[in-house]
C-alpha positions, 0 to 999 in steps of 0.5 A, a space after each residue: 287087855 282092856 280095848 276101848 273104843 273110840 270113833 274116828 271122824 273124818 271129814 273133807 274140805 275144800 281148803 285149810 280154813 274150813 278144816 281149820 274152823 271145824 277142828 276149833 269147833 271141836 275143840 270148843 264143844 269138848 271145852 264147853 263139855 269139860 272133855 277137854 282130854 278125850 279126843 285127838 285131832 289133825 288138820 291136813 292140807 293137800 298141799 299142790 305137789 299132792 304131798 299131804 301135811 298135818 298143819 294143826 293138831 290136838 293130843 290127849 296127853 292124859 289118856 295115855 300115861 304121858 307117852 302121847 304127851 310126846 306130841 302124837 295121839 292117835 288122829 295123829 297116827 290114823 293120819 300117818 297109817 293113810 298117808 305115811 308121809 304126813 309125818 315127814 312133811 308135817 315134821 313130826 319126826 323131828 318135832 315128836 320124842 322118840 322120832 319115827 318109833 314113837 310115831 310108828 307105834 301110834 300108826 300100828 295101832 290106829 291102823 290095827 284097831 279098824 278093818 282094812 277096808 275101813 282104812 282104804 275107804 278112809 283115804 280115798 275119801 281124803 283123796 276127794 279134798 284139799 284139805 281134811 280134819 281127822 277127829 278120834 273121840 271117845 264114842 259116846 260124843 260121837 253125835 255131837 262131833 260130827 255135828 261140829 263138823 259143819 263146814 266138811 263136804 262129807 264126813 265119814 265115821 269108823 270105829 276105832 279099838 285101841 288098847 291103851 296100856 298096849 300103846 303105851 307099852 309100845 311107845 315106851 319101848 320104842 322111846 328106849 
């Protein structure tokens, strides 16, 4: 069983654009970096009914043999273990292959890599804002997200263990 570990970053805002220039922020710096591949994003929105959406997101397709090529990575499903709704609001059950499973497993996942405590303190802190930018990267450009991060309120870290091959294992069997 091989576990990587990833950082998750996530940071509040006070409305989607701010949220949204920072994910493009990220975006560019793992461009500018040629790691284009190795992170997962999600923008949410806190829409007026209290309802949380995922209005913009980034997989890394790559990492995992094409199962997250289905459109969910794991930002998308650390997003659905604190607000297990998103992903009906957002869509992603229609929008992702395999549906709810495919999604389910992601979310199982993201949510069994980091401690209870972590995910609780995770989504109060999203709780705090309109707007949120869920970022997974690989720890070792850890600094140089959170400073991409520069229109947040507060940025929060965790760290993240995933086994990759096991999430791929159980997103293919979930697309069966």
């Amino acid at each position: 069983m091989a576990v990587d570990t990833f950082i998750a970053f996530v940071g509040v805002y006070d409305n989607v654009a701010d949220a949204d220039a920072d994910y493009e922020m990220v975006k560019d710096l793992h461009t500018r970096e040629g790691l284009i591949d190795s992170y997962d994003a999600a923008v949410i929105e806190r829409r007026a009914d209290g309802k949380v959406k995922i209005t913009k997101k980034h997989e890394t397709p790559t990492r995992v043999g094409g199962v997250l090529g289905a459109g969910a990575g794991l930002a998308t499903g650390l997003v659905v273990a604190l607000f297990p709704f998103a992903a009906i609001g957002g869509g992603l059950l229609v929008a992702t292959t395999g549906g709810g499973a495919v999604l389910g497993a992601l979310a199982g996942h993201a949510a069994a890599g980091m401690s209870r405590h972590d995910l609780k303190e995770l989504g109060e802190h999203l709780d705090a804002g309109q707007a949120g930018l869920v970022v997974v990267g690989v720890s070792d450009m850890g600094a140089k997200i959170e400073r991409s991060m520069k229109k947040a309120q507060k940025v929060e870290t965790r760290q993240l263990k995933a086994d990759t091959a096991d999430i791929e294992a159980d997103a293919t069997s979930a697309q069966a």
